[in-house]
DOKE-162276 format. One record per residue (C-alpha): residue number from 1; residue in one letter; x, y, z. Coordinates in pm, 1 decimal, decimal comma, padded with zeros to 6 digits, always signed. Example, Ala and Ser with C-alpha at 12.3 -4.5 7.8 and 13.67 -1.06 7.14 Angstrom:
2
> n|res|px|py|pz
> 1|A|+01230,0|-00450,0|+00780,0
> 2|S|+01367,0|-00106,0|+00714,0
END
This chain:
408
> n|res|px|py|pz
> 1|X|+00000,0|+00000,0|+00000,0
> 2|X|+00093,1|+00366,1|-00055,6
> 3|X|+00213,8|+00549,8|+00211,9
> 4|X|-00069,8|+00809,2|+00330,4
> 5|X|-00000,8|+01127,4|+00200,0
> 6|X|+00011,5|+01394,5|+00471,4
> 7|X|-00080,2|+01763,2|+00464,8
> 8|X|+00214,6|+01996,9|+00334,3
> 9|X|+00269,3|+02256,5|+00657,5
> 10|X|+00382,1|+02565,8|+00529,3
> 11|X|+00476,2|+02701,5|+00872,6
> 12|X|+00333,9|+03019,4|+00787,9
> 13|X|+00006,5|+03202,1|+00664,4
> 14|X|+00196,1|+03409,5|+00399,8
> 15|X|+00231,1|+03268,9|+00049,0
> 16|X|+00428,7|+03552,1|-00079,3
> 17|X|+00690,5|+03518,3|+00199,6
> 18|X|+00704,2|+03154,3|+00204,2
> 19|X|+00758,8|+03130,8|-00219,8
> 20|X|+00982,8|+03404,6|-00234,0
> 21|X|+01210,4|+03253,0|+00072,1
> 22|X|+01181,5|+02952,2|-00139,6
> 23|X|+01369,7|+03112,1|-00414,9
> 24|X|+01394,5|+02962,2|-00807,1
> 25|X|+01133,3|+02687,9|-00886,1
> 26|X|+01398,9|+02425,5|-00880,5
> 27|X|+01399,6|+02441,3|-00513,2
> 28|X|+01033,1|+02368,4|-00527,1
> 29|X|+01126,5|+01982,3|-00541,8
> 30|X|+01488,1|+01982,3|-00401,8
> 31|X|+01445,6|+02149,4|-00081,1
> 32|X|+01059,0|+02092,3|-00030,3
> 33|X|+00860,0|+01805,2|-00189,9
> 34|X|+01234,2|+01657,7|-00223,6
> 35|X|+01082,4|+01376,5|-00506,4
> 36|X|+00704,2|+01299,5|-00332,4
> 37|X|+00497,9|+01423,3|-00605,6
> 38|X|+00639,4|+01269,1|-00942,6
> 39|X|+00335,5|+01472,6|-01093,1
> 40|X|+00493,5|+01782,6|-01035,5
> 41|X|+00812,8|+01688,2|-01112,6
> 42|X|+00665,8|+01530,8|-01453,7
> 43|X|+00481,8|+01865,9|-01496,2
> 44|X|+00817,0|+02071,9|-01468,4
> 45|X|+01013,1|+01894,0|-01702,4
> 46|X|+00745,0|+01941,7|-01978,0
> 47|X|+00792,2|+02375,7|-01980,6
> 48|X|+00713,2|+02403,6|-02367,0
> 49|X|+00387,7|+02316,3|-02535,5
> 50|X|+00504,2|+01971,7|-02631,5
> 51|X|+00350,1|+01624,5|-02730,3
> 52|X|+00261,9|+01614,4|-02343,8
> 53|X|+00076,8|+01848,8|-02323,3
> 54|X|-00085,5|+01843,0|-02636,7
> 55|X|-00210,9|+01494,8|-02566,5
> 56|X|-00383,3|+01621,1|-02324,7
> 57|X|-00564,6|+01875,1|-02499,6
> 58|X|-00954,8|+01760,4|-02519,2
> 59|X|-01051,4|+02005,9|-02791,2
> 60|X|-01019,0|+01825,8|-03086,5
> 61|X|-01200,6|+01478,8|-02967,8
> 62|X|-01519,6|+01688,3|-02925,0
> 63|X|-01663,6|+01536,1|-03185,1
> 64|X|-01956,5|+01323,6|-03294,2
> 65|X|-02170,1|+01464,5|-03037,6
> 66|X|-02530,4|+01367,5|-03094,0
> 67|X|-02654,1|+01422,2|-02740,2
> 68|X|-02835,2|+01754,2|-02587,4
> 69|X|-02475,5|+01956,7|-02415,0
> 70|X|-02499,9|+02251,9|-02164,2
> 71|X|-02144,4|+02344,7|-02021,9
> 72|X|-02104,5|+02525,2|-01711,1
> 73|X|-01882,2|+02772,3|-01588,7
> 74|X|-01806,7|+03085,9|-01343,5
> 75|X|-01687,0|+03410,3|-01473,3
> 76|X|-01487,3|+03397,1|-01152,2
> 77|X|-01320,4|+03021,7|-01189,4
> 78|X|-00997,5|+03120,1|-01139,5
> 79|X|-00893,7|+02692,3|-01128,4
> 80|X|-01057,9|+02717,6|-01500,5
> 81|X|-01253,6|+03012,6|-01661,0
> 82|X|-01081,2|+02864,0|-02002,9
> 83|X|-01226,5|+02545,1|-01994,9
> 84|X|-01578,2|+02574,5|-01999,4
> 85|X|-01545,6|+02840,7|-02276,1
> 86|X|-01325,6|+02671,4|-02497,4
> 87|X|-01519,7|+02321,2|-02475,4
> 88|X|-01862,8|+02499,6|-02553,8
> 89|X|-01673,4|+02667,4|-02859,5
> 90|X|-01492,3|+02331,5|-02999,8
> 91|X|-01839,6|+02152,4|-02919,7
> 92|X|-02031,2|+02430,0|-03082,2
> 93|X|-01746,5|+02440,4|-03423,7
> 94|X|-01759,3|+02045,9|-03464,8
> 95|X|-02096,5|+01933,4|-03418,8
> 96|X|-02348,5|+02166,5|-03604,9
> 97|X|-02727,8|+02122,9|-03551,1
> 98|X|-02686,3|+01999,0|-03179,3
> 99|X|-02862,7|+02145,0|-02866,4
> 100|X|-02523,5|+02320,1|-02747,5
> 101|X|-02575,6|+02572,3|-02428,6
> 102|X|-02329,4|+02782,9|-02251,1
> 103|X|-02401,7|+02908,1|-01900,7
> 104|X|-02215,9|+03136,7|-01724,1
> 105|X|-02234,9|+03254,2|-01388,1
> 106|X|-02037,5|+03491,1|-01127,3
> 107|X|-01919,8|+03191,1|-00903,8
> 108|X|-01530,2|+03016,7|-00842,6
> 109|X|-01484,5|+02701,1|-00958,8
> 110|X|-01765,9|+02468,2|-00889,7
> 111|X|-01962,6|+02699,1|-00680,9
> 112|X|-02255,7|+02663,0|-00960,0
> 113|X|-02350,0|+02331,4|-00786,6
> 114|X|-02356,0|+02445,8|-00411,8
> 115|X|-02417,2|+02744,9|-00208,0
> 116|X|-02667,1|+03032,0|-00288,8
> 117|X|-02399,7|+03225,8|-00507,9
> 118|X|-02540,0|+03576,1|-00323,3
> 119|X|-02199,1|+03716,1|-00353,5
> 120|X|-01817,9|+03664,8|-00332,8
> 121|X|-01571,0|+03854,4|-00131,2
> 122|X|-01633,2|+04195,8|-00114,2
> 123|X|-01912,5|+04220,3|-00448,8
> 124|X|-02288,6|+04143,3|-00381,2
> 125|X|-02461,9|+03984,1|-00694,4
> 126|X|-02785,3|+04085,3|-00508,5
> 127|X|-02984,1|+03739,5|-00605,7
> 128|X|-02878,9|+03375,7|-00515,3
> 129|X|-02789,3|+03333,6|-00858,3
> 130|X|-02619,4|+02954,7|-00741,0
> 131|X|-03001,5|+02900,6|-00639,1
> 132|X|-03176,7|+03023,4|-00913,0
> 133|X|-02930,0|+02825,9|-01168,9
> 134|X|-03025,4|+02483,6|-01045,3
> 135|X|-03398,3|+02523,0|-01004,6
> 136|X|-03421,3|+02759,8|-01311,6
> 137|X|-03165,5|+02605,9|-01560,1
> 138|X|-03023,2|+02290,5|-01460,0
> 139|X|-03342,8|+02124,5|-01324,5
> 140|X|-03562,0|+02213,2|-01661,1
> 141|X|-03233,2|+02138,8|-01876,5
> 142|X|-03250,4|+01789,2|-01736,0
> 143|X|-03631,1|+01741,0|-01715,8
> 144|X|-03670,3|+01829,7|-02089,6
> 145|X|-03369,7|+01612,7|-02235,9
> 146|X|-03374,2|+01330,4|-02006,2
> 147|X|-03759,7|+01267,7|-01914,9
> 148|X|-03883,9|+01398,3|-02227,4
> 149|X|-04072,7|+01685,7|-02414,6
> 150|X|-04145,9|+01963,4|-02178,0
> 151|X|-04399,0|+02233,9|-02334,9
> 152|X|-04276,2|+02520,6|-02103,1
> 153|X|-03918,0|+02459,3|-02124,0
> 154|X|-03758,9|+02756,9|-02375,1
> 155|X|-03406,7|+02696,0|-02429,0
> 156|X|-03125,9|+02908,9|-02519,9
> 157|X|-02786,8|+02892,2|-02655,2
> 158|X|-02660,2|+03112,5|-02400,9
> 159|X|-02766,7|+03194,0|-02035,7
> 160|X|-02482,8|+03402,8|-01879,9
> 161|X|-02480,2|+03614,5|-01595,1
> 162|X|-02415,8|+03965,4|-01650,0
> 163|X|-02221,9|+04168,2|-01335,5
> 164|X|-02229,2|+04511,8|-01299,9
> 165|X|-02601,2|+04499,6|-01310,1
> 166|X|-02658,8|+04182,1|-01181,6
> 167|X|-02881,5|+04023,2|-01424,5
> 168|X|-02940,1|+03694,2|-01593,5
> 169|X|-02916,1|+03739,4|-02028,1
> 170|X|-03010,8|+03504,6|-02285,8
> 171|X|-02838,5|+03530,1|-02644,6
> 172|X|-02916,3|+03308,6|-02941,8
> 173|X|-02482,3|+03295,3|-02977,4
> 174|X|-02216,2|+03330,5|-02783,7
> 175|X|-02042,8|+03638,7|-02826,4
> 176|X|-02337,2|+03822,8|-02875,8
> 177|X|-02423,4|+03908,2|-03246,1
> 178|X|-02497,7|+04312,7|-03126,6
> 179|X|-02084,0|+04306,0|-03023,1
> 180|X|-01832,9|+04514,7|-03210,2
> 181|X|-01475,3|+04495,3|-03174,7
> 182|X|-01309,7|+04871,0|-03029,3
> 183|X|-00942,7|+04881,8|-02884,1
> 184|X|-00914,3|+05097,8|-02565,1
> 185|X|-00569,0|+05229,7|-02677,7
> 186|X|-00323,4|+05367,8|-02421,8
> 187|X|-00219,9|+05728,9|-02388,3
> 188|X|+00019,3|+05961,7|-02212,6
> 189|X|-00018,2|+06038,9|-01837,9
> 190|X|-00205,8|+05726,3|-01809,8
> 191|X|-00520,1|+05789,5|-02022,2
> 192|X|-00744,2|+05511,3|-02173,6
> 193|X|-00993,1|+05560,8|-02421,8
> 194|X|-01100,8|+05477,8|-02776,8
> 195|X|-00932,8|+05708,5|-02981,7
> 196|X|-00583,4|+05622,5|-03142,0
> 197|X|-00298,3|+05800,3|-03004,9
> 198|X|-00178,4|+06106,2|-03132,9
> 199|X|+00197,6|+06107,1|-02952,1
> 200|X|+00519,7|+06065,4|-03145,5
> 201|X|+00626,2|+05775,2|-03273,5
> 202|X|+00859,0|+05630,7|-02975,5
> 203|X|+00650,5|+05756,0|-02728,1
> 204|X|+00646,2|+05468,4|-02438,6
> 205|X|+00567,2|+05439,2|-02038,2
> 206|X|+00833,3|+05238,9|-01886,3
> 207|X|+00877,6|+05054,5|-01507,5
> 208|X|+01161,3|+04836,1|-01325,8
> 209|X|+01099,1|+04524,8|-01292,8
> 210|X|+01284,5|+04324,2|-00969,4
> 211|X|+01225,2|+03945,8|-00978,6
> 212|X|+01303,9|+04040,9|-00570,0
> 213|X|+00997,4|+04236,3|-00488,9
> 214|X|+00725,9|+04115,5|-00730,0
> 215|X|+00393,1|+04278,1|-00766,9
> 216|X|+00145,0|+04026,9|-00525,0
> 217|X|-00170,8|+03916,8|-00612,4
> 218|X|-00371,0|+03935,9|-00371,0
> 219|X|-00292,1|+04088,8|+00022,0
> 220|X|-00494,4|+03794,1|+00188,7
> 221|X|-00267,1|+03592,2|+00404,0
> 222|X|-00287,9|+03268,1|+00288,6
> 223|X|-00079,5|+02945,2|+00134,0
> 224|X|-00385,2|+02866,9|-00036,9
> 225|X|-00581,1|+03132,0|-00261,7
> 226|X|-00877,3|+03290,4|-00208,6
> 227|X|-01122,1|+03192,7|-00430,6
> 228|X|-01232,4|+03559,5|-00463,1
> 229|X|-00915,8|+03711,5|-00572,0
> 230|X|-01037,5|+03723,1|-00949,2
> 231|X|-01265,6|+04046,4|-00826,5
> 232|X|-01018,1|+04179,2|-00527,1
> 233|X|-01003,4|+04524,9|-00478,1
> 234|X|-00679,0|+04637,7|-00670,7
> 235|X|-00585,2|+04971,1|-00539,5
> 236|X|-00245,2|+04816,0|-00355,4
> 237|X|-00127,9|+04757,8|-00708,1
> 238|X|-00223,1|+05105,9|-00881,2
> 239|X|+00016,1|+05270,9|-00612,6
> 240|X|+00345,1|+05044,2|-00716,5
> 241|X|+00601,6|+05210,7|-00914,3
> 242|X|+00693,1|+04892,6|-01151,9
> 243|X|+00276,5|+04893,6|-01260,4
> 244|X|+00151,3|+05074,5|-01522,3
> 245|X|-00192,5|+05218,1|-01436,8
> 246|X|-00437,5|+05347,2|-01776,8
> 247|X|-00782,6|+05428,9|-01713,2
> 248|X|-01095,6|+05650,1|-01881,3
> 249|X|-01276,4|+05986,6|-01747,3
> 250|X|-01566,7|+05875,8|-01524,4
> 251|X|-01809,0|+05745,4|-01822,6
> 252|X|-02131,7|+05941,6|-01908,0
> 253|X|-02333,7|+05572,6|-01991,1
> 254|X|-02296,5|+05252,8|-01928,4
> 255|X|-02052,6|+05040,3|-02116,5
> 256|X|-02089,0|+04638,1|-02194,8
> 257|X|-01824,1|+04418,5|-02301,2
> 258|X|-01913,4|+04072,5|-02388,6
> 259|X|-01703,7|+03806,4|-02508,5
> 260|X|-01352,9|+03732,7|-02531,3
> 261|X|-01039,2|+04000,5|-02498,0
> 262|X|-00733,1|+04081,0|-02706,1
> 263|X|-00428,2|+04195,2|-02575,3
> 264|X|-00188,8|+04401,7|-02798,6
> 265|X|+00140,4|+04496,8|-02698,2
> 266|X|+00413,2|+04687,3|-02840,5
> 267|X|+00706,0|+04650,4|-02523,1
> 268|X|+01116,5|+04573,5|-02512,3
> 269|X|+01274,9|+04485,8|-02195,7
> 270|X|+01638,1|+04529,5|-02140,0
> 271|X|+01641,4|+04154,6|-02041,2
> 272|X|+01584,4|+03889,7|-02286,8
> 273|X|+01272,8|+03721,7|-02130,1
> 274|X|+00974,5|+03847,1|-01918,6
> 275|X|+00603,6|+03807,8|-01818,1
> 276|X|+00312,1|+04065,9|-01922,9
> 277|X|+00064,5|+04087,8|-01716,8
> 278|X|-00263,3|+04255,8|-01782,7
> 279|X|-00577,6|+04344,2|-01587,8
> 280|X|-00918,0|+04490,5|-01689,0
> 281|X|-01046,6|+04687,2|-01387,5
> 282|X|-01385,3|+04865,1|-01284,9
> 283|X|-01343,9|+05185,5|-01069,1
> 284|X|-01650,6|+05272,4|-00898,6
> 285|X|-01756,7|+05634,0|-00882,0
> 286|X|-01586,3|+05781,8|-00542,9
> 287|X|-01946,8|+05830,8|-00365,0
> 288|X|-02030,9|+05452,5|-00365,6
> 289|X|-02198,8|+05350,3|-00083,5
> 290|X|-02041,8|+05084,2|+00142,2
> 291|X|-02222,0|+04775,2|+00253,0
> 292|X|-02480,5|+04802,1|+00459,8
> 293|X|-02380,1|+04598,9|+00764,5
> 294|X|-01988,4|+04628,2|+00698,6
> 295|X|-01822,3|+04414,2|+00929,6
> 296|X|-01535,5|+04423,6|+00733,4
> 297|X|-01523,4|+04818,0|+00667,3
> 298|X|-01487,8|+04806,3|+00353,5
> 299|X|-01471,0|+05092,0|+00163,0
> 300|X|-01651,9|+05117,8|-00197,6
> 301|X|-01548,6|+05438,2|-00276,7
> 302|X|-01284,0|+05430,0|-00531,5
> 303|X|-01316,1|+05036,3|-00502,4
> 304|X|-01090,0|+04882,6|-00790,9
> 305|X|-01282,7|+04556,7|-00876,1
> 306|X|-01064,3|+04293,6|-01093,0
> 307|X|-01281,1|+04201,0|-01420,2
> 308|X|-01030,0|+04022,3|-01564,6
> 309|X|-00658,0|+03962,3|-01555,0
> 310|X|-00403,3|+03758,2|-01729,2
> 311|X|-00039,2|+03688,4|-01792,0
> 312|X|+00180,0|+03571,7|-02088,2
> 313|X|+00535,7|+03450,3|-02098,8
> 314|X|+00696,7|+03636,6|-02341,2
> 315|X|+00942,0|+03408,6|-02472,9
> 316|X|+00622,3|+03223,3|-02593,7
> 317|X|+00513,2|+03516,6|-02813,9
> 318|X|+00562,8|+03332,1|-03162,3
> 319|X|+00522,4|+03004,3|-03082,3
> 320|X|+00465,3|+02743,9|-02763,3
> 321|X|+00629,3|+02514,3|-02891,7
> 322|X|+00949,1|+02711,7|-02963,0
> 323|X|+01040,3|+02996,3|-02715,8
> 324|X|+01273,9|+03258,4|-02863,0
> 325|X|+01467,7|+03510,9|-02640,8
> 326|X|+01419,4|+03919,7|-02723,7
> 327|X|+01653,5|+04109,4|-02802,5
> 328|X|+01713,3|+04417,9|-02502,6
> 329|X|+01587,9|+04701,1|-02619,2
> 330|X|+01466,8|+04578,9|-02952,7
> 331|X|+01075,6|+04660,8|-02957,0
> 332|X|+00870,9|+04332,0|-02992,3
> 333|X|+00479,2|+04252,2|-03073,3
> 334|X|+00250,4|+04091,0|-02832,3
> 335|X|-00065,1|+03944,8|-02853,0
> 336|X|-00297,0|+03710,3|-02624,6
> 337|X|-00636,0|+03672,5|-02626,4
> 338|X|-00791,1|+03690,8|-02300,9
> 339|X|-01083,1|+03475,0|-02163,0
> 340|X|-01481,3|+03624,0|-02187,7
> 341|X|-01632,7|+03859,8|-01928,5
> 342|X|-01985,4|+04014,1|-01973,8
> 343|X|-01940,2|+04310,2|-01753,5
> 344|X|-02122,8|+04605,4|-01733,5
> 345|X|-01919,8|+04945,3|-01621,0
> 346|X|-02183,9|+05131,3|-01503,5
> 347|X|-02224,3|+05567,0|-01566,7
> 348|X|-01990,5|+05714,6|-01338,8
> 349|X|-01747,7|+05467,3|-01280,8
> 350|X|-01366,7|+05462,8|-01497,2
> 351|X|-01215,3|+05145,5|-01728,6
> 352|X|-00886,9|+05098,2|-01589,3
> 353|X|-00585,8|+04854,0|-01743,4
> 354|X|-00296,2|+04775,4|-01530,3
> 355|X|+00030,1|+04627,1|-01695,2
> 356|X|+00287,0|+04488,9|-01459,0
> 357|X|+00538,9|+04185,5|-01525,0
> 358|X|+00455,8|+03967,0|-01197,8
> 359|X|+00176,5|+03868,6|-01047,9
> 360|X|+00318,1|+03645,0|-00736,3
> 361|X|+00327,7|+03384,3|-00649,9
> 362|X|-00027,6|+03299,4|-00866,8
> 363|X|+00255,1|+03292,5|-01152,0
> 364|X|+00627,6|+03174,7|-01065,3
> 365|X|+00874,9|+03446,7|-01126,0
> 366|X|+01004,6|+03519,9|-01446,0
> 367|X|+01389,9|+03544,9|-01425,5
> 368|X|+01399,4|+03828,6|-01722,6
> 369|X|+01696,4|+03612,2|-01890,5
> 370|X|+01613,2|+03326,4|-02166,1
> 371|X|+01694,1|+03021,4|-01949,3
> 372|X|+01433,3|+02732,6|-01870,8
> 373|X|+01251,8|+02861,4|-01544,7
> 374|X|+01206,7|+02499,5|-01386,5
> 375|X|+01600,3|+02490,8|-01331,3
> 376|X|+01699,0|+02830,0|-01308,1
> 377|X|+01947,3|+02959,7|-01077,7
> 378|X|+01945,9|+03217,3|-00825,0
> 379|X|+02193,4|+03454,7|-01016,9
> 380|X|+01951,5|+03388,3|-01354,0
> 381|X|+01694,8|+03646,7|-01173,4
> 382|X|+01786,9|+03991,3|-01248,3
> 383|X|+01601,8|+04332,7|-01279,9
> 384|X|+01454,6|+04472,4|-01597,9
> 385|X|+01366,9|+04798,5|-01741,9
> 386|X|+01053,9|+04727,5|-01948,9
> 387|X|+00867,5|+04991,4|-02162,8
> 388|X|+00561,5|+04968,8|-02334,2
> 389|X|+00492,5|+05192,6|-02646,0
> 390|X|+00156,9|+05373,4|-02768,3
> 391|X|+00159,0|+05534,1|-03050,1
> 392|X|+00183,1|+05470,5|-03450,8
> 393|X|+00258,3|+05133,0|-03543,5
> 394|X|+00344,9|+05046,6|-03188,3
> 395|X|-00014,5|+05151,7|-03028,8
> 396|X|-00040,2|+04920,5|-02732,3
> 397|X|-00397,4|+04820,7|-02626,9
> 398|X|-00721,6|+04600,9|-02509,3
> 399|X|-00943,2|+04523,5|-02798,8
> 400|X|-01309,5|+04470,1|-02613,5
> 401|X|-01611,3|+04343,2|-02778,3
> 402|X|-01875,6|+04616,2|-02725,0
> 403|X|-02234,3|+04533,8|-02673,8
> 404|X|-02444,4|+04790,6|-02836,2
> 405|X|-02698,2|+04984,1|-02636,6
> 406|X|-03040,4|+04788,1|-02636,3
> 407|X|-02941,5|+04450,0|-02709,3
> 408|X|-03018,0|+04293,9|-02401,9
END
């Protein structure tokens, strides 16, 4: 028989202290697991997009599906927003004709199928949207396709959850057909708005990067995560030095995005890798009323709620299977697409993008020099000046599917 597997002790409530004393990744095995998880180890030696991992890539064997599908996700799965997306999109591409439903909610992973889903962390959804998907949706999903015709059941091809407002939408598609692609572009002295940029051609922001004091994720104590962090306040990151901070004038209506993201950046980096990290933030107006109890005294005002946030590995940027060093200084292209949100910003509030090259310890460090992370050595870790331009050619941006006014 196996040996039962005990409870890792961390010895402390701090993640960020206890990853960053552990230094590179390497040491994550050699001076801590020391060999007891041969699935980690197995996952570190695979750090490229190889025949591993593309075995294990379920998209393509969705297939031949002649069955009634509904996938499930939360807008705030931060264990796997891509999944349920991507599987209703390869299901939806490869078997045309088929009853194929996407429903999307504002829970963490698996919170769809328990609890009342009334809100998470600081944000109120003001319903018990957990409740109202299982006796609403599930319950007549299953009743109709498993016990037979139901007269009163009306389907859709998309029941998603839309914060900011708080409100349940059907669409016959997924993106909506009333969407239209607009890039919020980036401007100087940290504007953000829809227009191109007017500024000269080299114009750029830039920050230091230190692998040493990376930008945290979250200020919760914990060696877990907190399954609200994708919607945390982030007003302890605006106020770092090495994060670039772009938002709108308070807006005069509301403003829906719905459906996936694009990322386009124009950056160099006087190392020769590094990690781009970028976050779509709400401001509220500065009037917003707290909670009403607030045990936690939390204040709304100003609040900075995460939408959405992602990171690349920009060694990656032409190919995962192949990762290619940049050259200091030399200005590179970057583009990612980010996963769906259907968010309202409501009148008042600002559209805010952050930029930043760590996000820790959700992501390892990057070590800002072309080596292969999983063995890299304490002196491989080594500050960076990175810049990222906005104008001409090199406009850096968010490209947002718009939902126009109405459609809903």
């Amino acid at each position: 028989m196996h040996e039962k597997l005990k409870s890792f002790h961390f010895g402390t409530p701090d993640s960020y202290d206890f990853f960053l004393r552990m230094g590179p990744l390497a040491n994550s095995d050699k001076t801590l697991l020391k060999g007891r998880s041969s699935e980690w180890t197995e996952f570190l030696t695979h750090s490229t997009y190889d025949a591993f991992w593309q075995a294990r890539n379920i998209r393509p064997h969705l297939k031949n599906i002649r069955c009634a599908v509904m996938t499930v996700g939360g807008w705030y799965d931060a264990e796997d927003l891509f999944g349920p997306l991507e599987i209703y999109r390869a299901t939806e591409k490869m078997n045309p004709g088929i009853v194929n439903t996407l429903v999307m909610g504002p829970w963490p992973h698996g919170d769809w199928g328990r609890g009342t889903g009334e809100k998470l962390g600081d944000i109120s959804f003001h319903a018990k949207t957990g409740d109202f998907y299982r006796e609403k949706i599930e319950l007549p999903f299953f009743r109709h396709f498993l016990k037979g015709p139901d007269t009163n059941y009306i389907g859709a091809e998309a029941r998603v959850f839309e914060t900011g407002t708080d409100q349940w939408r059907r669409f016959d598609s997924w993106p909506p057909k009333q969407v239209s692609p607009r890039t919020l572009y980036f401007h100087a002295g940290g504007k953000l708005d829809f227009n191109s940029p007017s500024d000269g051609a080299d114009a750029f922001d830039e920050y230091i990067s230190d692998p040493a004091k990376p930008v945290p994720y979250t200020l919760e104590f914990t060696t877990g995560y907190p399954r609200s962090y994708p919607l945390h306040d982030q007003r302890f990151a605006a106020s770092r030095t090495d994060v670039l901070v772009y938002e709108t004038e308070p807006l005069e209506e509301d403003l829906t995005f719905a459906g996936p993201l694009k990322a386009t950046l124009h950056v160099s980096t006087s190392g020769t890798d590094s990690d781009w990290v970028l976050k779509l933030i709400d401001v509220y107006s500065g009037d917003f009323p707290d909670p009403n109890p607030n045990p936690a005294h939390v204040a709304m005002g100003g609040y900075q709620q995460l939408v959405r946030g992602d990171v690349f590995r920009g060694k990656f940027r032409n190919s995962f299977e192949k990762p290619e060093p940049f050259e200091p200084g030399q200005v590179a292209k970057i583009e990612f697409p980010i996963p769906d949100i259907f968010h309202t910003f409501r009148r008042g509030h600002r559209v805010m993008v952050h930029v930043q090259s760590s996000w820790f310890p959700l992501v390892d460090r990057n070590p800002q020099t072309f080596v292969n992370i999983p063995t890299a050595r304490e002196e491989d870790f080594r500050k960076a000046t990175q810049r990222v331009y906005r104008a001409g050619n090199a406009a850096s941006g968010l490209t947002v599917l718009v939902l126009a006014a109405g459609a809903k």
